[in-house]
N, C-alpha and C positions, 0 to 999 in steps of 0.2 A: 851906600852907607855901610863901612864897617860895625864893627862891637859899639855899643852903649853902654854909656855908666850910668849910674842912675842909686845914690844916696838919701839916707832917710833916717828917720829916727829908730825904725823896728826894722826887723827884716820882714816882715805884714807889709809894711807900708812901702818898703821896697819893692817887694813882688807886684803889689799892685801897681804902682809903676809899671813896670814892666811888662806888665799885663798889658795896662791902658797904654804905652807908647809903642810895643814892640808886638803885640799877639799876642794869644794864648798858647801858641806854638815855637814860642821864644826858646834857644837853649841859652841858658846859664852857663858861663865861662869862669866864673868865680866868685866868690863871696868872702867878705872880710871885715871885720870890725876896723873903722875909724874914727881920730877924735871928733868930724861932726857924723858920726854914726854909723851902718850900716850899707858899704858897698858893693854893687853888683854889677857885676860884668855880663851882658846879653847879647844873643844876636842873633836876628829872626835867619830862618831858613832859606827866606831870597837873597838875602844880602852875604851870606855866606856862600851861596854858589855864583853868586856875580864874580866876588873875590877870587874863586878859585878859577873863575873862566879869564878874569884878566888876568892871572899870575901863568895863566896857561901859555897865553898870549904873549905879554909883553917880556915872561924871564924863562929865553928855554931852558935855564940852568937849576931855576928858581925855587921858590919855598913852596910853590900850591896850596892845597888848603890848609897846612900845617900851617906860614905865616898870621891867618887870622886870628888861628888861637893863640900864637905868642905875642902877637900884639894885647893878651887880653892878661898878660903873665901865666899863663899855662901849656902843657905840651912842647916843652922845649925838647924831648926827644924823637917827634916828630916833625918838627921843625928841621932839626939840627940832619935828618938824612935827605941824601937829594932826589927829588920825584923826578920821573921820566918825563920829556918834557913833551907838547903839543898836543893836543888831543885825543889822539892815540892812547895817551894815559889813562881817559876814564874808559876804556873799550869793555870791560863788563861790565855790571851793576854789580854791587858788594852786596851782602847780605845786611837785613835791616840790624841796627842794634836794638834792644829792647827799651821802649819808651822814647823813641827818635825818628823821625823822617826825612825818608833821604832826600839829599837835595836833587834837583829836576833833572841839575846836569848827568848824572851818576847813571840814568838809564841809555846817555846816549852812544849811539852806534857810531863803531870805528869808520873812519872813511878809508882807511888804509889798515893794510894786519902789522899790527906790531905785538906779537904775543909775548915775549918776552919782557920789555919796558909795561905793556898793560898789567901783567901780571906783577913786577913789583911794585907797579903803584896801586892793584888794587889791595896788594897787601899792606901799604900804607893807609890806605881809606879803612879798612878792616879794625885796623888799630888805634886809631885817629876816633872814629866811631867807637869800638870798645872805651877809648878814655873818657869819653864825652859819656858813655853809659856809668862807668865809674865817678866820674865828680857830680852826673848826675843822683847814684845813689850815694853819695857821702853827701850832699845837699841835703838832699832829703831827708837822710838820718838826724842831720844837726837841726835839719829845722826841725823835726818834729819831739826831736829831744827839749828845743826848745819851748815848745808848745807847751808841753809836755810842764815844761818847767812852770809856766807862765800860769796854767792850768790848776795846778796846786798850791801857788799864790791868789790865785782871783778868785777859782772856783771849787775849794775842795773839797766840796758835796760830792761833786761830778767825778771829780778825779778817785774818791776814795770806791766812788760807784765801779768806776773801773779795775780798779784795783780788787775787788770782791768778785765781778762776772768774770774776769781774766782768770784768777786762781781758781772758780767755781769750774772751769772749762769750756767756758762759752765762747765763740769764736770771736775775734775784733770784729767781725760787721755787724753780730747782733747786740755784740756789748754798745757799740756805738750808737745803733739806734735807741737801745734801752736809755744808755744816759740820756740822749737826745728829748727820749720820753718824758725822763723823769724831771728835768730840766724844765721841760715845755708843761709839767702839770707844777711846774714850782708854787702856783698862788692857789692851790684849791685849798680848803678846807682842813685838810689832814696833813698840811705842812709841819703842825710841830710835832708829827710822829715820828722814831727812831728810823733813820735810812735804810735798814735793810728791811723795817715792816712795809716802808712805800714799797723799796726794790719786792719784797715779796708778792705784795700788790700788783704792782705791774706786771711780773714773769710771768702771775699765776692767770692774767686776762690775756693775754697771746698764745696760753695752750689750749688748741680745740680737744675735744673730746667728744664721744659718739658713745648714745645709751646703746648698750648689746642687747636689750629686748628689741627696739626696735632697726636692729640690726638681721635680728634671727626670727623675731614673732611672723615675717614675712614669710618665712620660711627660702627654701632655694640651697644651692650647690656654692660653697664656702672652702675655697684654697687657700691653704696656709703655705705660704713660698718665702723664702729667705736662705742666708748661705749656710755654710756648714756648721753644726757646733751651737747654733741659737736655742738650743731646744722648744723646734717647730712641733716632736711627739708627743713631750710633755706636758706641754701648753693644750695639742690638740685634746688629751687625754682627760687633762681637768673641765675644757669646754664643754667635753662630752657629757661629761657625768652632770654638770648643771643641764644640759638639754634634756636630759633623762628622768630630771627630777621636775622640771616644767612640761615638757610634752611626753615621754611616755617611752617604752623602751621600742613600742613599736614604730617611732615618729621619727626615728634616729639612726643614719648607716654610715659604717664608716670606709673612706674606701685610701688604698695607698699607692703613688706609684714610686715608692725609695724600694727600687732591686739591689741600689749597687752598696747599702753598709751590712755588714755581717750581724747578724740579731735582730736589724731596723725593726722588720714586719713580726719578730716574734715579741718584739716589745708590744707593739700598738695592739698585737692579738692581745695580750695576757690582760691590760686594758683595758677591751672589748669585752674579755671575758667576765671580768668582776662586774661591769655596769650590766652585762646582758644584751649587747649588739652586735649585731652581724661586723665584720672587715671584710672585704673582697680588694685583691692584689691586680693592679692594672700592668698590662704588654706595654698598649700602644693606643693610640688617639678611638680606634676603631674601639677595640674592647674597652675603651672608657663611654663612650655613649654605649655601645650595647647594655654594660653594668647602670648607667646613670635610667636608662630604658624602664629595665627591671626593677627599677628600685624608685618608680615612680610614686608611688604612695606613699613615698618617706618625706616627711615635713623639712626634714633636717639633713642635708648629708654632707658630712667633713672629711675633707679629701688632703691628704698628708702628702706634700711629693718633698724629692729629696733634695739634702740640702747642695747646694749648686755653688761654687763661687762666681760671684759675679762678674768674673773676667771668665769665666768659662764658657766654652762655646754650646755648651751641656744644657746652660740657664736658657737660650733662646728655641734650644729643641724643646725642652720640656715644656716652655712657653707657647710653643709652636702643638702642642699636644693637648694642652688644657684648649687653646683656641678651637681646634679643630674638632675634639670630643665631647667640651661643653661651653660653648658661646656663652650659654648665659653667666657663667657663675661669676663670683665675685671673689677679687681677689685679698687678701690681709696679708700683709706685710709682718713677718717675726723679726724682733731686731734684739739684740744681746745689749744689755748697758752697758759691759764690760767692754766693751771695741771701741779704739781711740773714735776721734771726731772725721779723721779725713777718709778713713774706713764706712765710718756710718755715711758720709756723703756718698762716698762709693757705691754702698751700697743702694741708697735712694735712687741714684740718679739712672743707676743701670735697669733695677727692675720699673721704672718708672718711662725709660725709652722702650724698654721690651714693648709693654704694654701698648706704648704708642704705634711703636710699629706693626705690632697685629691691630692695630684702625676696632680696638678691641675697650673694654672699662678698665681704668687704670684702680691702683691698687686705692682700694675704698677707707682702710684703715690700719691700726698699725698696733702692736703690742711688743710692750719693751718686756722682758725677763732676763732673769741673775739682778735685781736692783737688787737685792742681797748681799751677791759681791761686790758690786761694784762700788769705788770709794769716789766716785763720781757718775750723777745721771745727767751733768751737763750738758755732756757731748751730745748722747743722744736727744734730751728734749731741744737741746739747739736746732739740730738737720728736722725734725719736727715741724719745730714754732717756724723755720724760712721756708719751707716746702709745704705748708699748710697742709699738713698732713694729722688729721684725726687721731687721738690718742684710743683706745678702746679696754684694754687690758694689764694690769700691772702681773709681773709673778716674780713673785719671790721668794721659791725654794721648790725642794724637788715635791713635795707631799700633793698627792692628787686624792682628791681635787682641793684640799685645803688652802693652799697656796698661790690662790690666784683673787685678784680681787679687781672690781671696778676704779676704772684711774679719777681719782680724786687731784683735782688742780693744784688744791689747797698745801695738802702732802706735798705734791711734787715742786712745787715752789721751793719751799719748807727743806725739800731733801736736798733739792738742787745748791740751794745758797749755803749748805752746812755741809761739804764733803766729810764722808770719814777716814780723816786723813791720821795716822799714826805722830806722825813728825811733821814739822814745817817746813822741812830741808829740801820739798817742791815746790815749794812757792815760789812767784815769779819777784825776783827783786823789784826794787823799784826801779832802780834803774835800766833793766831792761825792760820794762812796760814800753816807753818809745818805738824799741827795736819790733815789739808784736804789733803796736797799734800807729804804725806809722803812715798806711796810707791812711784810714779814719783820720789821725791827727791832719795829716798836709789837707784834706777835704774839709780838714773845718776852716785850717787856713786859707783857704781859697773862699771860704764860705763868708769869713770875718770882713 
């Protein structure tokens, strides 16, 4: 069985069609408005490489699997060159396209060499397959534009919800679940509240947060690990001086191993020096347990290491330093508000494998600082609220220790939904919302 058509009144009601008669592995040949509505051109994956095994066979001259597609009206430049003909033609496997599977034939073995004929047809398969990934994504774009469209005629509660966590900075997968949320709490009680007091509702019950007394009243060895420029010293500097004023200056040590910035360790002294506590400067794994040794009587000891980039091969030594010198301790995470979104994932995901792979406690919680500068904390409570990662600390600004404070849900909702944004002139049009929330969109298609 070649291509299927398959008409309907939506394109919703087409796809499922095609779903239900063809697979969920069906490729799309084309789409187009007609006067009884909505047509589509499909063709499951067996039935395209039968096609191309009888064209193999029956026209040594022939179209191959370029004919299927022009039979669906697409790929006439593929069509229109001539493939080598007999078997011999699929002799390598092409590389996959993205969002496509290859067909069965594609991996089989030459019975004879023909490198030459193999090799321009698999450069026709190459391309043939790129186009099929291109009409795949122009599909997808239209429909989800359409959705899109559909969306702020039936539902523009939802739509305008999008339109606020989009501009806020929050990624499409969390905006989508949010809407999802708020959708799904449509009949409680506090329905006829203004939309962004629910959205603020909602944002502010998916950020965990961790009290620091019972954090620190444990007492224990407390690494602050994060990449360069977060300010991990200044943060560790204001924590200090609140341990000083609850436990005692005797209860309290502070220890560093940043060798490699110029000042690092004279900054964290001068620091030490106003509150009244020791620093001691660490080599290597060994002199970290010997110092941690010595320093057993201390209730409290905050260990400063430097800041790493997380593609650096630097992050897994020094990872590999803290494991070996103090097993126990616990790790906290410094993140900068200011670092776009795919940066802050970066950053999670890598200190978050680290960990894994020393078979070690992963990072326990997390402290954002610069929310001052930053004209958005989207980004980062986004990689947060998906990685269920602990909120602990806010700081916002350099003044030690005044400038740090316990994270309040309530604020960060609040800050989150109200960028301070100077001009409007980054906001996301409407009409590109589609183009960011496209796969979400085709997922609810699929869903409907």
């Amino acid at each position: 069985m070649g291509p299927q058509k398959f008409i309907a009144r939506t394109t919703t009601e087409a796809l499922k069609l095609v779903h239900e008669q063809v697979g969920g592995d069906a490729m799309v040949l084309s789409t187009r408005d007609t006067p009884q509505g909505v047509e589509i051109v499909a063709i499951s994956p067996e039935a395209l490489s039968q096609m191309s095994q009888r064209q193999d066979t029956k026209a040594p001259s022939g179209a191959g699997i370029g004919g299927a597609a022009v039979s669906a009206g697409n790929f006439n430049k593929a069509a229109s060159s001539k493939p080598a003909s007999g078997s011999d033609a699929w002799a390598t496997p092409a590389p996959q396209a993205p969002g496509f599977a290859m067909p069965p034939h594609a991996s089989h073995q030459p019975t004879s060499p023909a490198a030459a004929s193999g090799g321009t047809q698999d450069k026709r398969v190459d391309q043939l397959l790129a186009e099929f990934s291109e009409v795949k994504q122009l599909l997808q774009t239209h429909l989800s534009a359409r959705a899109w469209d559909d969306m702020q005629a039936q539902s523009t509660e939802k739509a305008e919800a999008l339109r606020i966590l989009l501009n806020a900075g929050f990624s499409p997968q969390l905006c989508g679940e949010l809407a999802d949320d708020l959708m799904a709490a449509a009949q409680a009680p506090e329905l006829n509240a203004p939309l962004m007091d629910r959205l603020k509702v909602l944002l502010e019950s998916k950020i965990q947060t961790l009290e620091p007394l019972s954090v620190f009243d444990p007492g224990g060895i407390f690494a602050f690990i994060g990449p360069t420029g977060v300010g991990k010293t200044t943060a560790i500097a204001k924590i200090a001086a609140r341990c000083v004023l609850r436990y005692g200056r005797d209860q309290l040590a502070l220890l560093t191993t940043d060798t490699f910035r110029i000042g690092a360790q004279e900054q964290l002294k001068v620091y030490a020096k106003i509150i009244g506590v020791p620093v001691v400067s660490l080599r290597d794994s060994d002199d970290l347990a010997a110092k941690i040794n010595s320093l057993k009587d201390r209730r409290v000891i905050l260990l400063d290491t430097a800041g790493v980039s997380q593609r650096d091969t630097q992050m897994l030594e020094q990872s590999q330093l803290l494991l070996e010198g103090a097993p126990a301790l616990k790790r906290i995470l410094v993140m900068s508000s200011t670092t776009d979104l795919r940066t802050q994932e970066d950053v999670i995901l890598m200190y978050q494998m680290a960990a894994e792979s020393e078979k070690s406690r992963a990072v326990i919680a997390a402290i954002i600082t610069k929310t001052d500068e930053a004209a958005q904390i989207g980004p980062v409570l986004d990689c947060l609220i998906r990685h269920k990662l602990p909120l602990m600390f806010l700081a916002n600004g350099q003044r030690v220790p005044e400038d740090l404070s316990q994270a309040n849900t309530a604020y960060l909702s609040h800050r989150a939904l109200h960028p301070r944004m100077l001009s409007n002139r980054m906001q996301i049009p409407d009409e590109q919302i589609p183009v960011h929330m496209t796969d979400q969109l085709n997922n609810w298609i699929k869903a409907s």
